[in-house]
C-alpha positions in Angstrom: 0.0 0.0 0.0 1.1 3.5 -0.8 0.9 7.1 0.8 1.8 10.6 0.7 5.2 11.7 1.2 5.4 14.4 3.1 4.5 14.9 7.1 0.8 13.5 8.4 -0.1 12.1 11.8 -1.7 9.5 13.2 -5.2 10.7 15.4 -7.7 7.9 16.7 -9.8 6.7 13.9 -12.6 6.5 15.8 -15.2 5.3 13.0 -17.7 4.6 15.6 -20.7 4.4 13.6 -19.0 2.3 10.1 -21.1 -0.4 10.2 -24.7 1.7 10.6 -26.8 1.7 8.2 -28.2 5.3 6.5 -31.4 6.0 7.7 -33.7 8.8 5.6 -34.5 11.6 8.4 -38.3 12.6 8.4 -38.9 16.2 7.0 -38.9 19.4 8.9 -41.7 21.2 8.9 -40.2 24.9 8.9 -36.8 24.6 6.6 -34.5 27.6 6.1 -32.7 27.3 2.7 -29.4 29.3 2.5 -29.6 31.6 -0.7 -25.6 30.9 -1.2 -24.0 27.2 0.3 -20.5 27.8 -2.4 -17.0 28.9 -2.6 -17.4 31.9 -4.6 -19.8 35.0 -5.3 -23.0 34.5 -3.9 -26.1 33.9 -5.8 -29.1 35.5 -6.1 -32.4 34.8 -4.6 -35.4 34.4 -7.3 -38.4 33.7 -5.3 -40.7 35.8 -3.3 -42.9 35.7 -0.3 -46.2 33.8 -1.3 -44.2 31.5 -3.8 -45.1 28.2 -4.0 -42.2 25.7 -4.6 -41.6 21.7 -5.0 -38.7 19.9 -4.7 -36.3 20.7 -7.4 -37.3 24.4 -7.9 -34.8 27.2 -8.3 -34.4 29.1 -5.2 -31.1 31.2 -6.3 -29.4 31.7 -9.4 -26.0 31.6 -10.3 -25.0 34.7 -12.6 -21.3 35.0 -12.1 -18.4 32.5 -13.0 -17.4 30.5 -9.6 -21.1 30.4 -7.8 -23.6 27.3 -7.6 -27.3 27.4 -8.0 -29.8 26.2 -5.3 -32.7 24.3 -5.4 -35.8 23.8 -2.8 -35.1 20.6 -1.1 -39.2 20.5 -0.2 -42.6 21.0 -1.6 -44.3 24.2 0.0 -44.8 27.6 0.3 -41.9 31.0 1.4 -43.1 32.4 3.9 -40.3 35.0 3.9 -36.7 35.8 2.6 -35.0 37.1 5.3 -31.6 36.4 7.3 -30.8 33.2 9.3 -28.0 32.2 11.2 -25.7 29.6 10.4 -23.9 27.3 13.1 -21.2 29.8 13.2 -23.4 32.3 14.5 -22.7 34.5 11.3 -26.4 35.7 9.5 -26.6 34.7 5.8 -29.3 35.7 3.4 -31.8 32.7 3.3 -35.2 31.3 2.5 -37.9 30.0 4.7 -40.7 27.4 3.5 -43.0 26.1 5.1 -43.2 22.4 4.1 -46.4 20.8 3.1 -46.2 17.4 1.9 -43.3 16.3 -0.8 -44.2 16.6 -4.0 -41.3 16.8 -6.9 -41.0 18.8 -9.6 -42.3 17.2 -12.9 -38.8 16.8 -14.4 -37.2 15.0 -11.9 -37.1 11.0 -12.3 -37.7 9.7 -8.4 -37.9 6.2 -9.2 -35.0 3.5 -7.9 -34.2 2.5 -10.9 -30.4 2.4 -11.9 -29.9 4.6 -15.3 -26.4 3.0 -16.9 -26.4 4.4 -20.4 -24.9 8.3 -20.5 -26.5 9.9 -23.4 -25.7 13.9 -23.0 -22.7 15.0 -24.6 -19.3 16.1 -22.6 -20.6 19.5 -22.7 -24.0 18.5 -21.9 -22.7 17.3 -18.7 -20.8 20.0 -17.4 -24.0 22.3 -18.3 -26.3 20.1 -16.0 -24.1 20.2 -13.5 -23.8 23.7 -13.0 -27.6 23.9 -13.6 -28.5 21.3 -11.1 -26.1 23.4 -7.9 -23.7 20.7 -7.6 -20.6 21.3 -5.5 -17.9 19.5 -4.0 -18.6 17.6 -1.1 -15.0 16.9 0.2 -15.2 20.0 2.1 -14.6 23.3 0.3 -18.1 23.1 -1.7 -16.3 24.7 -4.9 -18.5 24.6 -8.2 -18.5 21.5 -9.6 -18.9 22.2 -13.2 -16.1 24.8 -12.9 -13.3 22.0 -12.4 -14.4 20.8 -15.8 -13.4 23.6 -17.8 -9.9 22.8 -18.3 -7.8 26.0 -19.3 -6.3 26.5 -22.5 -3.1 24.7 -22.5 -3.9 22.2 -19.9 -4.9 18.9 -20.0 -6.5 15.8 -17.7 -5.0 12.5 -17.2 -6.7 11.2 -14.6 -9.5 11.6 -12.8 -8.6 11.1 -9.1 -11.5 10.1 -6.9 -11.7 10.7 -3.0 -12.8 7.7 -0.4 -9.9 8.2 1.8 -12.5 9.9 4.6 -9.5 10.5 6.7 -11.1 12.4 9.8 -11.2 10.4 12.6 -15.5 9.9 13.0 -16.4 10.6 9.8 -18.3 7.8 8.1 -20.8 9.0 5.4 -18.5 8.5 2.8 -17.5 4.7 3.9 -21.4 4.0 3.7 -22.4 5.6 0.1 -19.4 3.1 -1.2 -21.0 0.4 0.6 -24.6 1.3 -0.3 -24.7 3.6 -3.4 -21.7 1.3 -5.0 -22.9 1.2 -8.9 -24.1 5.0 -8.7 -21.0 6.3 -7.8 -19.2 3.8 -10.7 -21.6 5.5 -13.3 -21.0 9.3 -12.1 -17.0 8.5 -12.4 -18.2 7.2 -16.1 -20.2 10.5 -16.6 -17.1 12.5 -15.0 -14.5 10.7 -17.4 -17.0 11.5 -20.3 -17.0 15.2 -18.8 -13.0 15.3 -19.0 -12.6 13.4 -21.8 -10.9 10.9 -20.4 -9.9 7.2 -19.7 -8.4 6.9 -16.6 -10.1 7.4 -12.8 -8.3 6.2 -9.7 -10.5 5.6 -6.3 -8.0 6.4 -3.4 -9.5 4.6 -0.4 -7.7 4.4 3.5 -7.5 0.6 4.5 -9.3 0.9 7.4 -12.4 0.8 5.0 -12.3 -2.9 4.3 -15.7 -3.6 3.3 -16.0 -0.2 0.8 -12.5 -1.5 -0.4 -13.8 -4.5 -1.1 -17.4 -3.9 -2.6 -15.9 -0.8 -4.2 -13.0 -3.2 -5.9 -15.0 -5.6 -7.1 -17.7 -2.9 -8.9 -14.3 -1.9 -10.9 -14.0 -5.1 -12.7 -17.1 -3.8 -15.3 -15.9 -0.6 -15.3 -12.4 -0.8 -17.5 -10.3 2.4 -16.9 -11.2 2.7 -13.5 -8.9 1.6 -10.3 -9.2 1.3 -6.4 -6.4 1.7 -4.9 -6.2 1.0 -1.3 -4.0 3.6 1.3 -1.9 3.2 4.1 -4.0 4.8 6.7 -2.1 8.3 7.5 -4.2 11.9 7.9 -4.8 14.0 6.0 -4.4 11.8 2.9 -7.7 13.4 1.9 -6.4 16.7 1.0 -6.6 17.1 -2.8 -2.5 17.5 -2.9 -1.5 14.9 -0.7 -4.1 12.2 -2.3 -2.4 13.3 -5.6 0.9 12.6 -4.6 -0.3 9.1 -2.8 -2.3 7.8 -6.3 0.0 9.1 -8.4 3.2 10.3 -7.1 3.1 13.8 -8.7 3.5 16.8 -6.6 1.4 19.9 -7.6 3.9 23.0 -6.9 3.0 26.0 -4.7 0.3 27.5 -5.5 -0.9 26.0 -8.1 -4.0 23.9 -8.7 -4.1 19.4 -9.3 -4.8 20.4 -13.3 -1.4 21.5 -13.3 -0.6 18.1 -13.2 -3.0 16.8 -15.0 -5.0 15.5 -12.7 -9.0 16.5 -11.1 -10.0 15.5 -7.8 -13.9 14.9 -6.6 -15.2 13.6 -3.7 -17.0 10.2 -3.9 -20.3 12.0 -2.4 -19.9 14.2 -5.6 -19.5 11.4 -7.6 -23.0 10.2 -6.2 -24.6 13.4 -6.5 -23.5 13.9 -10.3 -25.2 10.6 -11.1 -28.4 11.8 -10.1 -27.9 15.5 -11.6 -27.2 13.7 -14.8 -29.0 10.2 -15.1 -31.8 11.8 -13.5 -32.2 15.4 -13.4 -31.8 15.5 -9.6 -30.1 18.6 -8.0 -28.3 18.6 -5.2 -30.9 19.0 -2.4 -29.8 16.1 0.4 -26.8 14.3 1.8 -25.2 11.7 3.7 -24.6 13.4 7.2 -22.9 11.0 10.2 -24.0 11.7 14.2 -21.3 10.5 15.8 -18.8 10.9 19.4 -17.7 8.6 22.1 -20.5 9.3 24.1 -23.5 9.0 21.8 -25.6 6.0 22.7 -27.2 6.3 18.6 -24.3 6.4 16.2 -26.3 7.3 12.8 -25.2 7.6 9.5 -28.4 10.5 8.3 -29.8 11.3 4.4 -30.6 14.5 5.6 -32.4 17.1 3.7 -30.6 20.5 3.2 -32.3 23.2 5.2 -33.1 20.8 8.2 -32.5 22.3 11.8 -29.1 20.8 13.5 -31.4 20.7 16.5 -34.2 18.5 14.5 -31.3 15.5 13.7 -30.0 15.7 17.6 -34.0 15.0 18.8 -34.4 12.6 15.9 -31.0 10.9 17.7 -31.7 10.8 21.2 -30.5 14.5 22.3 -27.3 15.5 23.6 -25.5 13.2 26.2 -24.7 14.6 29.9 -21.1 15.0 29.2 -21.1 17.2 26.3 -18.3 19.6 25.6 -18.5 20.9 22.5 -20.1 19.7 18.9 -18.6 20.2 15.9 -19.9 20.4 11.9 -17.5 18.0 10.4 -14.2 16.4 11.9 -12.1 17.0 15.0 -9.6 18.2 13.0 -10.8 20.2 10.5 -14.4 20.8 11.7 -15.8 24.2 12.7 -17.2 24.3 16.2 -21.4 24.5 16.5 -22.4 27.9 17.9 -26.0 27.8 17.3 -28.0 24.1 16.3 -31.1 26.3 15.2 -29.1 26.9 12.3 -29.8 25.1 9.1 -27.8 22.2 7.3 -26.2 23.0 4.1 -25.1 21.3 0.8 -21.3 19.6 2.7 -23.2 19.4 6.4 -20.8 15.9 6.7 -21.4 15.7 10.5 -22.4 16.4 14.0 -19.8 15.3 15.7 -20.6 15.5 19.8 -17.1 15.4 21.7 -17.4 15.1 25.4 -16.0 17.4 28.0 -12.5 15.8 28.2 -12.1 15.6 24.8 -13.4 19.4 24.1 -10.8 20.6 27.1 -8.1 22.4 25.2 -4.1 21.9 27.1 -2.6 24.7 28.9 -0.7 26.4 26.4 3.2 26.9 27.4 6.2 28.0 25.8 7.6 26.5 22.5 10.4 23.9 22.9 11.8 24.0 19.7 11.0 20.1 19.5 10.3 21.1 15.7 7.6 18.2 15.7 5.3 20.3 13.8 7.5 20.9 10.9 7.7 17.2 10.7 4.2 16.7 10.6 3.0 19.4 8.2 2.1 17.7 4.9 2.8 20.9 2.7 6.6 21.1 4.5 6.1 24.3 5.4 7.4 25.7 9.2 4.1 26.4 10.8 5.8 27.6 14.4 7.9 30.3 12.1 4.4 31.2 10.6 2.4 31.6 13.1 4.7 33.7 15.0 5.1 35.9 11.7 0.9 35.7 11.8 1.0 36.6 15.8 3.2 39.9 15.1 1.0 40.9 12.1 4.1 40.7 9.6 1.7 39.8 6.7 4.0 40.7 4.1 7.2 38.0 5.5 4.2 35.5 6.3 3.2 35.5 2.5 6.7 35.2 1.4 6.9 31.9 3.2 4.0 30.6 1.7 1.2 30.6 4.4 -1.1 30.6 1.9 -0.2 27.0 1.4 -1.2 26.1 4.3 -4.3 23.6 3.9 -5.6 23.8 7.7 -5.6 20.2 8.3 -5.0 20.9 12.2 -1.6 18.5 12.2 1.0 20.9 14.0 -1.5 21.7 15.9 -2.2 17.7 16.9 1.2 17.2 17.7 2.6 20.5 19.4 3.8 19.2 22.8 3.4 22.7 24.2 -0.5 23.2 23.0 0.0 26.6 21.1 -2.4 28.1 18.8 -0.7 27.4 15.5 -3.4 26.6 13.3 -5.4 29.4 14.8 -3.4 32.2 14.2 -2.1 30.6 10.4 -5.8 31.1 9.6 -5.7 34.9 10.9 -2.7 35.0 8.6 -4.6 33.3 5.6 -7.5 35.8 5.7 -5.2 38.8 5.8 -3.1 37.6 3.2 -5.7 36.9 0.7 -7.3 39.9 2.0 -3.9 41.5 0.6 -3.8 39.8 -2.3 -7.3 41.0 -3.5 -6.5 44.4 -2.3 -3.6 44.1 -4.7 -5.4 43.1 -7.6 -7.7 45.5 -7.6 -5.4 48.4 -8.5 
């Protein structure tokens, strides 16, 4: 087995809820749709109070390059367009329906039945998926079809396909494999088509047996198209470092995977471009996993975008006595829960519910010069030297060494003996950076 070279570490896997089945979550009643759920420029809201919508309806409209469309996940009527709050605690322009019943729009085919045969052209493709609103569900929701136009000059070898799941918890990804299996093989065909190309490898951590298996033996009738099992190591996930572990290229500073001729998608987007394409589905649900060491109902959730946080915690049980904190996504990664009124989105991956021991942060004390985080950092950058440079607002220096590289995957920050801030004040530094960097441009 094969892995990135660089750095990585080693957390608890903690796949506590891998072998549970996904479960469809009952409706909400009230849902709050955010306008904008993309990287990019937001999109703009084209209903109205009084509206009546099904599912599949436009909500918002992209009208600028890098921004996604949305679609009503529910049948129903807006009541309002307003602001909401998302589990940040930041408020977002958003859409409130009141649901009534579940009726689809007309175009939409809801039957079970498995579509094989791709009729729309390459260009075809990459048209529905921007007009269905699919994103990327590894993390970052970037527009979909946008990875597809390849620049002028450049060109796609392989289609590089993300199973790893690497955050300790996480297991919605593990289950589509095991359960969605010949959908996501036909949405790699449709994403080949998309690219023009022959060759897609699945990069899959070995702790994922039964995916690994099912997965490997679904790739015998699809020729072109490998799994490749990984040596389990974090964050082998990370677009870069799944590159390097597949195919042993390394994409330089600052530069995107095209560059060496590779795109990378998320097996969840894989899933959700079958549907966009073989049956005119947009991207209004996904795989969500409830998960922590005290949680008595592990669940792995189809969820609904626009269903209150709070909703899936009642529908599991509620909160256990020792809670410390709950995060939206992994423990390393994930952003902390402010507010579980707030809505789920397109990437909602998780609910992860970490006790109180486990949310207790270590006294912080000073450096030691172990150098264990340079070690560690996958992008062999010095993250101490950085966020020091970040700390004393020396922007300009903190560019210069590349913080902008930094991919936030939380490992000097795992393995700093001394428990200081590093990631935390690298992504100060990112913000004001890019913040720079716009600035610049704009001149």
């Amino acid at each position: 087995m094969t892995t990135f070279r660089k750095g990585g570490v080693h957390p608890e896997e903690n796949k506590l809820a891998k072998d549970c089945k996904i479960e469809v979550m009952p409706l909400t009643k009230k849902a709050v749709v955010f306008v904008s759920q993309h990287l990019g420029a937001p999109a703009t809201c084209v209903v109205n109070k009084g509206d009546k919508v099904k599912v599949g309806t436009l909500l918002s409209k992209a009208e600028t390059f890098i921004c996604a469309n949305v679609h009503s996940p529910y049948s129903g009527t807006v009541t309002k367009v307003d602001v909401a709050t998302d589990f940040n605690g930041f408020k977002k322009p958003a859409i409130y329906i009141d649901v009534e019943g579940d009726e689809w729009e007309d175009s939409i085919d809801t039957s079970n039945d498995i579509i094989k045969e791709i009729s729309l052209s390459s260009q075809e493709i990459i048209d529905r998926i921007k007009d269905r609103g699919i994103v990327g569900l590894g993390g970052a929701a970037f527009p979909t079809n946008v990875k597809y136009m390849i620049p002028e000059g450049k060109k796609a070898e392989f289609l590089v396909i993300n199973g790893v799941e690497c955050e300790p918890y996480l297991t919605s990804d593990n289950r589509i494999m095991i359960e969605n299996t010949e959908e996501i093989f036909i949405g790699i065909e449709i994403m080949k088509k998309a690219l023009n190309i022959n060759n897609a490898l699945i990069g899959i951590e070995e702790n994922k047996p039964e995916a690994i298996k099912i997965m490997t033996n679904m790739s015998k009738s699809y020729p072109g198209t490998k799994v490749v099992p990984l040596k389990l190591k974090y964050p082998q996930g990370a677009e870069k470092q799944l590159i390097n572990a597949l195919t042993g290229r390394e994409v330089p500073s600052g530069k995107l995977p095209i560059e060496v001729g590779c795109v990378v998608d998320n097996v969840g987007t894989a899933l959700a471009i079958y549907y966009a394409i073989q049956k005119n589905r947009p991207l209004i649900d996904n795989v969500l996993t409830f998960t922590g060491k005290s949680v008595q109902n592990q669940k792995n959730l189809l969820v609904r975008v626009g269903t209150p946080l709070q909703e899936i915690i009642d529908y599991c049980g509620g909160l256990p006595e020792d809670t410390g904190k709950l995060i939206s996504g992994g423990p390393m990664m994930g952003k902390a829960i402010m507010d579980t009124t707030a809505p789920t989105v397109k990437t909602t991956s998780s609910i992860l519910v970490m006790n109180e021991k486990e949310a207790k942060r270590g006294h912080m004390t000073n450096c030691i010069r172990c150098g264990k985080c340079v070690s560690a950092c996958p992008m062999g950058l010095e993250p101490l030297m950085l966020a020091t440079l970040c700390d004393q607002k020396r922007w300009e220096e903190a560019e210069k060494e590349c913080v902008m590289d930094c991919i936030e995957c939380g490992c000097c920050l795992f393995t700093c003996p001394a428990n200081r801030p590093l990631l935390d004040l690298i992504r100060v530094g990112k913000n004001q950076v890019g913040a720079i960097r716009r600035a610049r441009t704009q001149k």
